[in-house]
N, C-alpha and C positions, 0 to 999 in steps of 0.2 A: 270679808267678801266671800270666803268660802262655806260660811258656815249656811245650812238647808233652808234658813229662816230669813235671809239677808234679802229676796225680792219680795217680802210678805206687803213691806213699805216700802213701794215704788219711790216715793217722794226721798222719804230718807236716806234708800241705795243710791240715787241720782246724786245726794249731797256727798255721799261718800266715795263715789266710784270719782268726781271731780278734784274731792281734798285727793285722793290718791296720784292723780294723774298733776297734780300740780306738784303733789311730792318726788313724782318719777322723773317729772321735768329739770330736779335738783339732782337728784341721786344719780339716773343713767351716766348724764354726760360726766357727772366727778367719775362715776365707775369706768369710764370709757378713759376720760383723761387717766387714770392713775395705772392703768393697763396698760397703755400707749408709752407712757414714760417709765415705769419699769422697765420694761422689753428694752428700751432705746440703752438704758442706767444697764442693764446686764449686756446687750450686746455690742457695744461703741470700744468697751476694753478690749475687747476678744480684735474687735478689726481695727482699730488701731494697730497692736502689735503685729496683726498682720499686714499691715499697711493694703489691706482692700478700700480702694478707693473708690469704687464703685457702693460698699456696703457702709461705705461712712458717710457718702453722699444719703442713700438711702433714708439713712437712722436721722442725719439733718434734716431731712425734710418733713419729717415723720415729728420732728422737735417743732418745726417750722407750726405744721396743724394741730398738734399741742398747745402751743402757745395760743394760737387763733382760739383754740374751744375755749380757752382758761379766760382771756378777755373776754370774750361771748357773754361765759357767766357773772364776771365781774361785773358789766355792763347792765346784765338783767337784776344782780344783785341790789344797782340801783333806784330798780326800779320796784319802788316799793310802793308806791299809790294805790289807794284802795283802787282806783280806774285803768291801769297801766297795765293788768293784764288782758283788759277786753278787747273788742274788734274796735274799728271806729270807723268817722265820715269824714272824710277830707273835703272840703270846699276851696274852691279857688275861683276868684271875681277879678277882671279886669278894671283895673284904675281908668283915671284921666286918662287921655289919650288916641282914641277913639282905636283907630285900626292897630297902630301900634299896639297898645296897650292888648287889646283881643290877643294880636300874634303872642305876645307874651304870654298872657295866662296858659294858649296851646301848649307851648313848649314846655312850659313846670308841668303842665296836667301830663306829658310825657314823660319826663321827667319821673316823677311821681310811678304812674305807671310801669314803668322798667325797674325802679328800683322796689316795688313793694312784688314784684312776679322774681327778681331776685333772690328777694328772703323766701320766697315761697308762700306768700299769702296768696289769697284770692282775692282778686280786684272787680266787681261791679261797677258801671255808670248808673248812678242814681238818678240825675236829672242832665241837660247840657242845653245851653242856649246860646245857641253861634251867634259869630260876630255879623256884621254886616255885609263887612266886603271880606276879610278873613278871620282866623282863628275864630277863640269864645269870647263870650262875654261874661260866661259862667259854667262851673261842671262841680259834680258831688261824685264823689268816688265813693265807694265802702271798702274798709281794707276789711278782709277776715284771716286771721293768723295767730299765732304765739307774740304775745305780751303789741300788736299793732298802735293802740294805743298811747303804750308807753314809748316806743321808739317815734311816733310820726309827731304826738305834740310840740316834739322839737324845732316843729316846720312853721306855728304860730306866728304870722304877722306880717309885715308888709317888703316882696320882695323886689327888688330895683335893678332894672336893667341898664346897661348903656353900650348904646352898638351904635354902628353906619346904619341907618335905617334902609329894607330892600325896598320901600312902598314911598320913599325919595327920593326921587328923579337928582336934585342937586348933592346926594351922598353925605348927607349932614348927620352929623352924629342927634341921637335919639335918645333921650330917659324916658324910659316907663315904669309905670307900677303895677302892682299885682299883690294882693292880697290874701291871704289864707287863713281859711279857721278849719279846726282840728276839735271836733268832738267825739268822745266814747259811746259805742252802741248800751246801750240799755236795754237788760236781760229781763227777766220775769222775775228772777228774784229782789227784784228793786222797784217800789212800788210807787209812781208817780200821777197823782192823780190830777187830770185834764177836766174841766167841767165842760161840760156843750156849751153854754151861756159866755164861755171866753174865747170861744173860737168862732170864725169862719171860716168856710170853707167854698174854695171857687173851684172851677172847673172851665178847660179849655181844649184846643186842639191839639196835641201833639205835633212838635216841630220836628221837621225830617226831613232827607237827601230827594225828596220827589217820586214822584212815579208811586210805583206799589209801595214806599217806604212809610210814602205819608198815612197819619192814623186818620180816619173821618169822620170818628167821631169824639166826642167829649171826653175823652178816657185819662187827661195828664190832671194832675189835684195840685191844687196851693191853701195852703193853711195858714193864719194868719190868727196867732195868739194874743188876741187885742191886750191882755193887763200889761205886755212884754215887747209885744210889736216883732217878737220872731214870726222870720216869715219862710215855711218849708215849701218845697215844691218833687214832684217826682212825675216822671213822665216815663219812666222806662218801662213798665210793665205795659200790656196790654189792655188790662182791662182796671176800671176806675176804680173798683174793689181796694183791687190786689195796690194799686197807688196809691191812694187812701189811709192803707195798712201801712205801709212804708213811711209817708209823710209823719204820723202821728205816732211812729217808730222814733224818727228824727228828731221830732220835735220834744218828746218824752227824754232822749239824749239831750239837746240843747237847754231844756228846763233843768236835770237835775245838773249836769257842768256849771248852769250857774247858780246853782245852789252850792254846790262844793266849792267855786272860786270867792263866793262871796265870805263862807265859811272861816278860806284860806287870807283874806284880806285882813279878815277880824284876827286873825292868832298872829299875820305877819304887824299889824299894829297894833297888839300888846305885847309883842316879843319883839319890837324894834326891829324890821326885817334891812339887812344890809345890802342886799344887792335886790333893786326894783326891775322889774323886767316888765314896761308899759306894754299890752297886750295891744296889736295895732299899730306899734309902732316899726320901723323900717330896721331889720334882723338881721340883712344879708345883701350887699353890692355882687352884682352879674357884671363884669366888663368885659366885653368883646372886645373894642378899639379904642382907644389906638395901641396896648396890651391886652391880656389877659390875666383876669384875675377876680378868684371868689374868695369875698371877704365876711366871714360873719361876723355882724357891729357886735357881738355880745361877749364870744367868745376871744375872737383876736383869730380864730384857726382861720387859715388860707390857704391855696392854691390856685397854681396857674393851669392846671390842665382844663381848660372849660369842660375841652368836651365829653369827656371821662365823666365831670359831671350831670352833661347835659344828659348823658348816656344813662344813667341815674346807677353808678359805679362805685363814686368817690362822698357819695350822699352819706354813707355809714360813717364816714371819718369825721363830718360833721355834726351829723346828731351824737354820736359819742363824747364830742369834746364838748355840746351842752350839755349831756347828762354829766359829765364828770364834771361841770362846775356850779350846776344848777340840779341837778339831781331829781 
């Protein structure tokens, strides 16, 4: 990267200023971890024998954030998927249900949201179609971040609620469902090619809070990939362009995912694959009443704190314990 000649080939400096930054993503934090613990390994003797309890507290803690980076990387070590270090599109669709079910999807799409401004990604609303009387019916997020993809896949499938219903006059307890899919943005260097002749393409109003919010004209796009029946929609930009752009962004994501799942079907039945994870299926129990308590069906990990969860807090202990058994 130093040498005089290195920007002659734009293309091929871009290939290489990335492999680097993917290398530095490795090296910094070990160099930071092995820093950190030294220091703590030379100075914990010294205040022990002086019995500073103040600086032995200090050096514990300092172990404590240590140990957090060294999981960190174990965690991303897992994630080795050619797609796991890209941005991605989080969806989430309300089940059965009708208002229940909307209020649901709301509160994951919260959910979601708090925990992905956590890690420090950047969160976009792609598209949102409100409920009737509350919540959604639907909402696409974009996460953009270090490795988003690989940590939020773990949120794939169908998620289940049970509470006192507040939209129940008689305070009857309620199951809802709510659904999510999780695909990888697709970059330029991945080349999927879309014909005109397999798409349409619609156009409508933008849905909005009223007043100046509303759009008035035709600017929100739905695309609709007849060989596949995937159907994209974006409404958040302004103009039908820049929506358009986006839609057939998504939709280039959701084609090659299921190119690479279909891939992965083929290798998991000629290698005998031992643990099936049906894609769709119901991943995770929410119980509000008459306890509390989050169960993920795949892994076994639990907790009762909801709202830590719902806080989107305790979300990391759970995509970690899928990746550490599903990888």
């Amino acid at each position: 990267m130093e040498a005089p000649e290195f920007w002659d080939d734009h293309e091929k400096a871009q290939e290489v200023i990335a492999e680097a930054n993917s290398l530095k993503a490795w090296t910094l934090p070990y160099k930071e971890i092995k820093s950190s613990f030294e220091s703590v390994e030379s100075l914990l003797p010294e205040a022990v024998e002086m019995e500073d309890e103040e600086l032995i507290e200090e050096l514990s803690q300092e172990l404590d954030k240590v140990e957090g980076m060294l999981s960190e990387l174990e965690v991303r070590r897992m994630l080795s998927g050619e797609m796991d270090a890209k941005n991605c599109f989080l969806n989430i669709n309300a089940g059965a249900g009708g208002t229940e079910a909307c209020d649901w999807a709301l509160m994951l799409s919260r959910m979601y949201q708090r925990w992905a401004e956590r890690r420090g990604w950047k969160v976009e609303t792609i598209d949102c179609v409100d409920g009737e009387v509350a919540g959604i019916k639907s909402l696409t997020f974009k996460f953009s971040g270090a490795f988003a993809y690989g940590y939020t896949k773990a949120e794939k499938g169908v998620h289940r609620l049970v509470r006192i219903s507040p939209f129940d006059s008689s305070n009857r307890r309620h199951t809802s469902f709510a659904s999510v899919d999780v695909t990888p943005e697709i970059t330029d260097d991945i080349q999927i090619e879309i014909r005109p002749q397999d798409i349409r393409i619609d156009t409508f109003r933008s849905s909005g809070a009223g007043g100046q919010h509303v759009n008035v004209t035709d600017s929100a796009v739905r695309i609709t990939h007849m060989p596949t029946n995937i159907v994209v929609s974006c409404q958040s930009e302004r103009s039908q362009v820049q929506n358009r752009e986006t839609c057939l962004k998504l939709l280039r994501s959701k084609l090659y995912e299921k190119e690479v799942m279909a891939r992965e079907e083929n290798l998991k039945a000629m290698g005998g694959e031992k643990k099936e994870i049906a894609w769709g299926s119901q991943i995770r129990n929410y119980v509000f009443q008459p306890y509390t308590l989050i169960k993920d069906t795949r892994t076994g990990y639990e907790s009762g704190n909801i709202q830590a969860m719902m806080d989107g807090e305790l979300l990391d202990d759970f995509v970690v314990a899928y990746l550490k058994e599903f990888g």
